[in-house]
C-alpha positions as CSV (number, residue, x, y, z in Angstrom):
1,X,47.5,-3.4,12.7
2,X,48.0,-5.9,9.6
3,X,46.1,-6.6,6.3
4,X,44.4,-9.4,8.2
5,X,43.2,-7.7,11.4
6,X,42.3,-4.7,9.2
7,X,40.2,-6.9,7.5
8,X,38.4,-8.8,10.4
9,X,37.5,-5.6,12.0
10,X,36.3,-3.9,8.9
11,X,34.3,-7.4,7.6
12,X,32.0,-8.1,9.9
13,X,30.1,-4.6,10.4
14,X,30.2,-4.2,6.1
15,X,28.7,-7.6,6.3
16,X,26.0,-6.9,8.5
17,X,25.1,-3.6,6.4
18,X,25.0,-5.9,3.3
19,X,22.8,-8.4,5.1
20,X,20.0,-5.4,6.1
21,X,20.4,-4.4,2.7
22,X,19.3,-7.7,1.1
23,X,17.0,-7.9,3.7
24,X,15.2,-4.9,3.0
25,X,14.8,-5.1,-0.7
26,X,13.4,-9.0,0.0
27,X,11.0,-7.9,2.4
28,X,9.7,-4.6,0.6
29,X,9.8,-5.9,-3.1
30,X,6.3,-7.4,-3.0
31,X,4.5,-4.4,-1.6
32,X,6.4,-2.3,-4.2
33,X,5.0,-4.6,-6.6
34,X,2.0,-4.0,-5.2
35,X,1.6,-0.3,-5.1
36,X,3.2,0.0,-8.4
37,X,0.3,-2.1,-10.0
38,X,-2.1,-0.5,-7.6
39,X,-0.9,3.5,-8.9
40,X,-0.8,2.3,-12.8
41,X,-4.2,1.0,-12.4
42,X,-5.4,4.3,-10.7
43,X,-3.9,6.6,-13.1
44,X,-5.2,4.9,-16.2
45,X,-8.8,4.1,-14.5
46,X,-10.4,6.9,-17.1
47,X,-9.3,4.4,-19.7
48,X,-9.7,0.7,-18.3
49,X,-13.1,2.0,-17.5
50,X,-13.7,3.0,-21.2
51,X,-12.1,0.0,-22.9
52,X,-13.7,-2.7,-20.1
53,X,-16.3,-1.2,-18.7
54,X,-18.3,1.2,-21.4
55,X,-20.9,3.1,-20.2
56,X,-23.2,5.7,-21.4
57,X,-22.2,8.4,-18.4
58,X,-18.4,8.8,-18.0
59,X,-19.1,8.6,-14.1
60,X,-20.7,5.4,-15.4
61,X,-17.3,3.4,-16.7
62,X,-15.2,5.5,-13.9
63,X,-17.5,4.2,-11.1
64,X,-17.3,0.2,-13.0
65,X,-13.5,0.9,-13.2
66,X,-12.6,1.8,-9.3
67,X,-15.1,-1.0,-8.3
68,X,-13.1,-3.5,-10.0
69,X,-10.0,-1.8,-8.6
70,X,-11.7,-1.9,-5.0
71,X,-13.0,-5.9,-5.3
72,X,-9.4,-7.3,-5.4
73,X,-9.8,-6.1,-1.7
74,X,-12.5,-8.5,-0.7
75,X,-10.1,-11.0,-1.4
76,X,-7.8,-9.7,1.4
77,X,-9.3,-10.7,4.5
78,X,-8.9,-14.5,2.9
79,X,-5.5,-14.0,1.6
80,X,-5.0,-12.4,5.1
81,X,-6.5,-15.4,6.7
82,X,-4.5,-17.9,5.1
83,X,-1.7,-17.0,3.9
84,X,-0.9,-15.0,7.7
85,X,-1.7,-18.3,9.1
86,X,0.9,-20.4,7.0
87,X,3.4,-17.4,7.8
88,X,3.2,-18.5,11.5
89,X,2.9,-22.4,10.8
90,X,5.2,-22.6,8.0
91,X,7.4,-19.8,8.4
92,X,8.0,-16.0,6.5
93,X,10.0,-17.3,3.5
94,X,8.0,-19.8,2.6
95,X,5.0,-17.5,3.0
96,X,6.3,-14.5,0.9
97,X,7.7,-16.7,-2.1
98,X,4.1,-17.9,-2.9
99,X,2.9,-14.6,-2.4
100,X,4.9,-12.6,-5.1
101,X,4.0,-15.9,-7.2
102,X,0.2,-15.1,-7.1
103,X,0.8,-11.7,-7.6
104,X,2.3,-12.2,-10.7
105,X,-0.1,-14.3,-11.9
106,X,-2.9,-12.0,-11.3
107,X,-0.5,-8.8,-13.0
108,X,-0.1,-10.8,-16.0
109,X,-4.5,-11.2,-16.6
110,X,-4.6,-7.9,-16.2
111,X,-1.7,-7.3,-18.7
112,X,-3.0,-9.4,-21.8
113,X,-6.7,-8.9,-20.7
114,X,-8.9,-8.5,-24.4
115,X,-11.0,-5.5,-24.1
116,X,-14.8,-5.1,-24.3
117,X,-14.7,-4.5,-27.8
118,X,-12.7,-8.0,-28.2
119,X,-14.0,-10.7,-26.0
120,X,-16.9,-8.6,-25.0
121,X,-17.8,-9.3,-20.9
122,X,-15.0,-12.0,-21.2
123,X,-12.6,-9.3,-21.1
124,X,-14.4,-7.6,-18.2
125,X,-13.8,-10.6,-16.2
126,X,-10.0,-11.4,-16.7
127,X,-9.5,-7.9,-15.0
128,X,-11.7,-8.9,-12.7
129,X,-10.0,-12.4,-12.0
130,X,-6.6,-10.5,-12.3
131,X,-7.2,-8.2,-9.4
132,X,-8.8,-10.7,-7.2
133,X,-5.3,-13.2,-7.2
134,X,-3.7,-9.8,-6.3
135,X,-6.1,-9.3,-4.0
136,X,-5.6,-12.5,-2.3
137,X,-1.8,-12.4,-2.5
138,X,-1.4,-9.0,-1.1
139,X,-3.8,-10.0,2.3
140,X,-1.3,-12.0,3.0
141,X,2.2,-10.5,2.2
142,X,2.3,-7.5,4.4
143,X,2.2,-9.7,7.7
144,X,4.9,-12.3,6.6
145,X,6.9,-9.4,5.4
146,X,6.8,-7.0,8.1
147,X,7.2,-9.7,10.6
148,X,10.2,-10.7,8.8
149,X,11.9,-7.6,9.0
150,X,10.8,-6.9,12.7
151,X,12.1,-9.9,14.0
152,X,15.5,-9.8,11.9
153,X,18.5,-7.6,13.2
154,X,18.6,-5.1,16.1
155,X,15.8,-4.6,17.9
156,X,16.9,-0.3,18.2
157,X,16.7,-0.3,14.3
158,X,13.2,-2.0,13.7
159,X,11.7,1.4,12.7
160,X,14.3,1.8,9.9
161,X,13.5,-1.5,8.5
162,X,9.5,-1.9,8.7
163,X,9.7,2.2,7.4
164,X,11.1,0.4,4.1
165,X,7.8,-1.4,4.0
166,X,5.9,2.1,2.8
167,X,9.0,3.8,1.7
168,X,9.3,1.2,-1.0
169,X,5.7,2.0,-1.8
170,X,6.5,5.5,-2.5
171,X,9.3,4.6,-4.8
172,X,7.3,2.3,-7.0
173,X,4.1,5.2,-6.9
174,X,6.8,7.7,-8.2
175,X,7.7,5.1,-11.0
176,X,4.3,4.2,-11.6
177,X,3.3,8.2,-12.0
178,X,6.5,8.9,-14.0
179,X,5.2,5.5,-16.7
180,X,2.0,7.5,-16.8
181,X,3.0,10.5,-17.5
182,X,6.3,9.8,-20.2
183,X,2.8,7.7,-21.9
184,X,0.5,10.3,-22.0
185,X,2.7,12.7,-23.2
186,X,4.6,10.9,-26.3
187,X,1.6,8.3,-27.5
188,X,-1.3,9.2,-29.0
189,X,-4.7,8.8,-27.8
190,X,-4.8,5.8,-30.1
191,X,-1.8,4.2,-29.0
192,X,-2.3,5.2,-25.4
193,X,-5.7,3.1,-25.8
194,X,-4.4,0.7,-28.2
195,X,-1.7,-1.1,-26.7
196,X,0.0,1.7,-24.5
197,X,-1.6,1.3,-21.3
198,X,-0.4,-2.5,-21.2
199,X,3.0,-1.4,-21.3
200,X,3.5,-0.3,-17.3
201,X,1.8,-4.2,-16.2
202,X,4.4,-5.7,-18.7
203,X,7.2,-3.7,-17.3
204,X,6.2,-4.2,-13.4
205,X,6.7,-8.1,-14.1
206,X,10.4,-7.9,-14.6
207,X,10.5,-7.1,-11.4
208,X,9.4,-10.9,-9.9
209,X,12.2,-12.8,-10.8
210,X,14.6,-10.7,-9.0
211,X,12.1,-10.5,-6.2
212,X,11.7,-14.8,-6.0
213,X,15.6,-15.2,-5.8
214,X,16.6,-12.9,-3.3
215,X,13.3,-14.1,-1.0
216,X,15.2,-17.8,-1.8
217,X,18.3,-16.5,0.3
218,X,16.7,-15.1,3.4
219,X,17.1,-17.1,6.7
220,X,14.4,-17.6,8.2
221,X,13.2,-15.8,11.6
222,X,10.3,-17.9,13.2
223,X,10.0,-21.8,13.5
224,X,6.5,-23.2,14.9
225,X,6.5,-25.7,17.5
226,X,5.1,-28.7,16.0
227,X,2.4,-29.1,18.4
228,X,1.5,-25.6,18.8
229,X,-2.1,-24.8,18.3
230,X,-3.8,-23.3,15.3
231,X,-2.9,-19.2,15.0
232,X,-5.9,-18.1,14.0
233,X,-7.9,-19.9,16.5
234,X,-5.2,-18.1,19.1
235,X,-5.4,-14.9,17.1
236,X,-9.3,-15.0,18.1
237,X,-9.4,-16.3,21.0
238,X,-7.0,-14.4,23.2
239,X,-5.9,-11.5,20.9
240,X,-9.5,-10.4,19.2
241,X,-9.8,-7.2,20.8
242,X,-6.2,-6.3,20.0
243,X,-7.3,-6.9,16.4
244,X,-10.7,-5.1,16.4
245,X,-8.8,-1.7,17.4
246,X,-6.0,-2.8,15.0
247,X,-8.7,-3.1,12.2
248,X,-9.7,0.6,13.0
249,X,-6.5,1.9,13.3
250,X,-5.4,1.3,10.2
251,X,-8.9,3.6,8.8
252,X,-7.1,6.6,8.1
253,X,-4.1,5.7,7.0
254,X,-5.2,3.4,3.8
255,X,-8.1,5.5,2.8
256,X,-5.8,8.5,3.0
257,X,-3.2,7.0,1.0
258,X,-5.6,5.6,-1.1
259,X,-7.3,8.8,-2.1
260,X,-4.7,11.4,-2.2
261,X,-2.1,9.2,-4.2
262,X,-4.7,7.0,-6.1
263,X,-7.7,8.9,-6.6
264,X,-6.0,12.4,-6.7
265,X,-4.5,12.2,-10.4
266,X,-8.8,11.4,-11.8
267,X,-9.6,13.8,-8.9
268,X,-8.0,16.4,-10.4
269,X,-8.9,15.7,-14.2
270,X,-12.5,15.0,-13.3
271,X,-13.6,18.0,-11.3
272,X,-9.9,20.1,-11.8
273,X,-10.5,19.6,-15.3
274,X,-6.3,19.7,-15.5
275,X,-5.0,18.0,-18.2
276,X,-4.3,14.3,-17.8
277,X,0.0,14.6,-18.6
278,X,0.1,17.8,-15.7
279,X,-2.4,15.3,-13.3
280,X,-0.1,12.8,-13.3
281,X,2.7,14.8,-11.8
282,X,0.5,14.4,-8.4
283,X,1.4,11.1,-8.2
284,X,5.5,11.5,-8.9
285,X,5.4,14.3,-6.1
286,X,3.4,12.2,-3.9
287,X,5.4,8.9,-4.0
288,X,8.7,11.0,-3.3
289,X,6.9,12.2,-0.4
290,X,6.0,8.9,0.4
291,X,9.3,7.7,0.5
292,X,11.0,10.3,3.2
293,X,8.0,10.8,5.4
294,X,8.0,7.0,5.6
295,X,12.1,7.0,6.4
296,X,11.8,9.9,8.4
297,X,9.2,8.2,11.0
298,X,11.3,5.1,10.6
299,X,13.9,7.0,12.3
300,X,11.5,9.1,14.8
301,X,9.9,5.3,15.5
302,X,13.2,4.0,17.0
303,X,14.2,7.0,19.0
304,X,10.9,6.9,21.2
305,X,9.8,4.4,23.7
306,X,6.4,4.9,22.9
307,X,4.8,5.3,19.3
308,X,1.3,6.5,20.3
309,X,2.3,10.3,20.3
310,X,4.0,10.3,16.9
311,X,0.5,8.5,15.4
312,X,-2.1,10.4,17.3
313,X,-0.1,14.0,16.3
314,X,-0.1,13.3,12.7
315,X,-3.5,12.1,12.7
316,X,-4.9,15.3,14.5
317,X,-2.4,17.4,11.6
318,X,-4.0,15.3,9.3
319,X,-7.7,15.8,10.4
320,X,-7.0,19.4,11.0
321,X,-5.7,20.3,6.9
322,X,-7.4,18.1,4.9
323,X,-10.7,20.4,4.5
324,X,-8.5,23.8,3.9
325,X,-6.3,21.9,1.2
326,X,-9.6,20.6,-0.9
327,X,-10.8,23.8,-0.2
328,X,-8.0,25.7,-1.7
329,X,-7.4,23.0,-4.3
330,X,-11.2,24.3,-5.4
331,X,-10.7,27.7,-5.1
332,X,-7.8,27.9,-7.0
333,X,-6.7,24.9,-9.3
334,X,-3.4,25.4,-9.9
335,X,-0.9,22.1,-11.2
336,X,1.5,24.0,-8.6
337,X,-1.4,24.4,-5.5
338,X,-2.5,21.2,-5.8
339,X,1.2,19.1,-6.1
340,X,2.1,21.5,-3.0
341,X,-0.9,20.6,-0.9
342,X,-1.1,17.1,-2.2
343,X,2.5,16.9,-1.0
344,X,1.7,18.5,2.6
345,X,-1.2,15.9,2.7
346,X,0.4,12.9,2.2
347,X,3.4,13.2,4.4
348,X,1.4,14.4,7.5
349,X,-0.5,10.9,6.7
350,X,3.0,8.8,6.5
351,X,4.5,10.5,9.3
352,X,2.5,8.2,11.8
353,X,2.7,4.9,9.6
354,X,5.8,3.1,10.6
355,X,5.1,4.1,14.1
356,X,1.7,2.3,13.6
357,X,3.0,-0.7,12.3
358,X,5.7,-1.0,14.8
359,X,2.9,-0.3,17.8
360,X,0.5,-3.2,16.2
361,X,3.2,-5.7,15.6
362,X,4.5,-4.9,19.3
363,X,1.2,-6.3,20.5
364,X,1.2,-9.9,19.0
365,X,3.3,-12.4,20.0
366,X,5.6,-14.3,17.3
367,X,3.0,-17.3,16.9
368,X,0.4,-15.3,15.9
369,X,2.2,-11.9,14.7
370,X,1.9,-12.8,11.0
371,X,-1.8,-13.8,11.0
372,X,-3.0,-11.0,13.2
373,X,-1.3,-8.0,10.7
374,X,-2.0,-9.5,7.7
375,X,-6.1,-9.6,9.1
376,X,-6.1,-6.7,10.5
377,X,-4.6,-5.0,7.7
378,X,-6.5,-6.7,5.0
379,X,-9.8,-6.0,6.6
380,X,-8.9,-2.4,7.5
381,X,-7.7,-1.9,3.7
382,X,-10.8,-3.9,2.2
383,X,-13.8,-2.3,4.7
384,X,-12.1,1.4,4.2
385,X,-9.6,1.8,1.7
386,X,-10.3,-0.2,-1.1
387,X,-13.7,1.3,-1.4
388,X,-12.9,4.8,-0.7
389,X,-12.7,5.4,-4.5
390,X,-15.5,4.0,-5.0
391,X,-17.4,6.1,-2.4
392,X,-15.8,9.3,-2.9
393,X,-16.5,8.8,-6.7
394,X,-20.1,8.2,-5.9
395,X,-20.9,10.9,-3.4
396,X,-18.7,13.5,-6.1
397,X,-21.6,12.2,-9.1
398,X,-24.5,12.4,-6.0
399,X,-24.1,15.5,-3.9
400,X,-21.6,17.3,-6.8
401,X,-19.7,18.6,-3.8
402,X,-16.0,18.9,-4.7
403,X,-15.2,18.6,-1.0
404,X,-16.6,15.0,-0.8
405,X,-13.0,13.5,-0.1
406,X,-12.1,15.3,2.3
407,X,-14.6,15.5,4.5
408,X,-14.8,11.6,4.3
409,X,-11.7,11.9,5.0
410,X,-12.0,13.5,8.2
411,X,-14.9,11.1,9.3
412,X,-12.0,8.2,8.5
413,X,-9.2,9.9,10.8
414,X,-11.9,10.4,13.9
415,X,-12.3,6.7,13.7
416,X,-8.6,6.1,13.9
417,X,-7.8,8.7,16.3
418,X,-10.4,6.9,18.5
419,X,-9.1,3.7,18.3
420,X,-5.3,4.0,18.7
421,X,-6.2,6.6,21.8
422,X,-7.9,3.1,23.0
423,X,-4.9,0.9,22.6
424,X,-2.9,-0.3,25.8
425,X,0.3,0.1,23.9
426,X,3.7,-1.3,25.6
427,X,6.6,0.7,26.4
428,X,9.7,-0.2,24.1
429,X,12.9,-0.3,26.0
């Protein structure tokens, strides 16, 4: 064999591999962006509430802080609403390149918001404006994206790709946790509250540029007829139920993820009473575990012909250890207890995610596949996860019953398991 047949044989598979590559990191980059912001946020709630939101009850400026995290959510369902409807009219690129725009728009108010003490309410309400053009961005990104890389490449390797989708989450929670805690252990309280917490927004933004240019070299994987109808008016009108079951499939999954990465770092400060720099490890060991459980059903996902099993068994694991962990976590607060269980938590959630994904996107056609994720993610995350802080953090100040979260949790996964055990779901060949 010569140099040049050597070459065409070796060429094209390298090329492909390079292709899925850039692919990947396109697709992912804006929810990484997202859960980056969304873990820096949670982990420095304590403080934003203090410096934003003063209060004469600490519960008081916590409670103010995670409801401003929580009302960039209402802005989902909109964001998911239109910009999952210009997905499917205009196409995925087009769609995802205004969405990482608006993100960093809202990242930077957030960024070079004055505090309380400065601007006085003003300040209150540039976080407040920041999070809701997140908000809006984000309802719409996940169903451009994840179309995009379902409808790219082979059809055998879908799980691999969409797992990337939450894997890439757990990479930018682990660097989110790691900021944290390199902040809170070499700054000062003063510094930390000065100008340090500022630093991890600033830093998330370099991350934009690279994601608008390698969005600008994707190909594009679904053109609209011109005359085809409206998507949302189709979404409604012939896939509505598909969508109602969607919404409450996706229960468990976002207010699990929500809490046990997000919450657990004030969760364990708040009634641990663990120091903040040891709290923060929580969320480094929970975004590594993010990462492979999401990769490993990825894998699991395109090895079955049917994704119901692997969902409904981690959501009856889930259910079933959630109590016992908080329990122990209670019982005996130890940094390495609580990373462990935290750990065992959050993969038993993730194990079922891709798998979920892949089993609502399977039931939407193209026309209408961007639109119906994005609202029936965006709902599902704004109705349940997006205010799970808020209500675990209120029924924690109300009853004073450290084992508030889980048991909400468990109420969450019931609804789930309910819902996907409902779902007609179609057999993959």
């Amino acid at each position: 064999m010569n140099d040049a047949t050597l070459s065409a044989a070796i060429t094209p598979p390298t090329a492909a591999r390079q292709g899925q590559l850039r692919l990947i990191a396109a697709c992912s980059i804006g929810n990484a962006l997202e859960m980056y912001d969304f873990t820096v946020y949670s982990f420095f709630a304590l403080l934003i509430g203090r410096l934003f939101f003063p209060s004469d009850s600490p519960y008081g400026s916590l409670l103010l802080a995670v409801a401003t995290f929580g009302i960039g959510f209402v802005m989902r369902p909109l964001g998911g609403l239109v910009i999952g409807s210009y997905a499917d009219r205009r196409g995925r690129k087009a769609a995802m390149t205004l969405t990482i725009l608006l993100m960093v728009i809202g990242t930077l108010c957030i960024a070079f918001a004055p505090t309380y003490a400065q601007a006085g309410v003003s300040g209150s309400l540039v976080i407040l404006a920041g999070r809701l053009l997140q908000g809006f961005s984000l309802g719409g990104e996940i169903g451009a994206s994840t179309a995009m890389l379902m409808e790219s490449g082979e059809v055998g390797q879908r799980g691999f790709r969409v797992s990337w989708q939450l894997g890439s989450q757990g990479i930018s929670a682990l660097i989110g946790a790691l900021t944290g805690t390199v902040l809170y252990a070499t700054l000062t309280p003063t510094a930390l509250e000065s100008w340090g917490w500022r630093l991890p927004f600033l830093g998330g933004l370099l991350i934009a540029p690279v994601g608008l240019y390698i969005r600008s070299k994707l190909d594009e994987t679904h053109q609209a007829e011109p005359d085809a109808p409206s998507p949302l008016g189709t979404l409604l009108r012939e896939h509505g139920a598909k969508v109602g079951l969607g919404i409450l499939s996706v229960t468990a999954g976002t207010v699990g993820m929500y809490l046990v990465v997000f919450f657990m770092p004030t969760y364990m400060i708040r009634v641990l009473k663990m120091p903040p720099s040891l709290a923060l490890l929580s969320g480094c060991a929970t975004g590594l575990t993010m990462l492979v459980a999401s990769l490993v059903s990825g894998l699991l996902a395109d090895r079955l012909t049917r994704r119901k099993p692997l969902v409904l068994g981690s959501l009856v694991f889930n259910i079933l250890i959630v109590v016992p962990a908080f329990w122990l976590m209670t019982r005996m607060p130890s940094v390495p207890l609580v990373l462990a269980l935290s750990v065992v938590m959050t993969a038993a959630a993730n194990l079922g995610s891709t798998p979920m994904l892949l089993m609502l996107m399977e039931l939407l056609p193209a026309g209408v596949r961007a639109s119906g994720l994005s609202v029936i993610y965006s709902v599902g995350v704004t109705v349940f996860g997006g205010s799970s802080q808020f209500i675990v953090t209120w029924l924690l100040a109300k009853t004073g019953n450290p084992l508030s979260p889980a048991l909400y949790l468990v109420a969450c996964g019931v609804i789930t398991f309910c819902a996907v055990s409902a779902i007609r779901e179609p057999r993959v060949a």
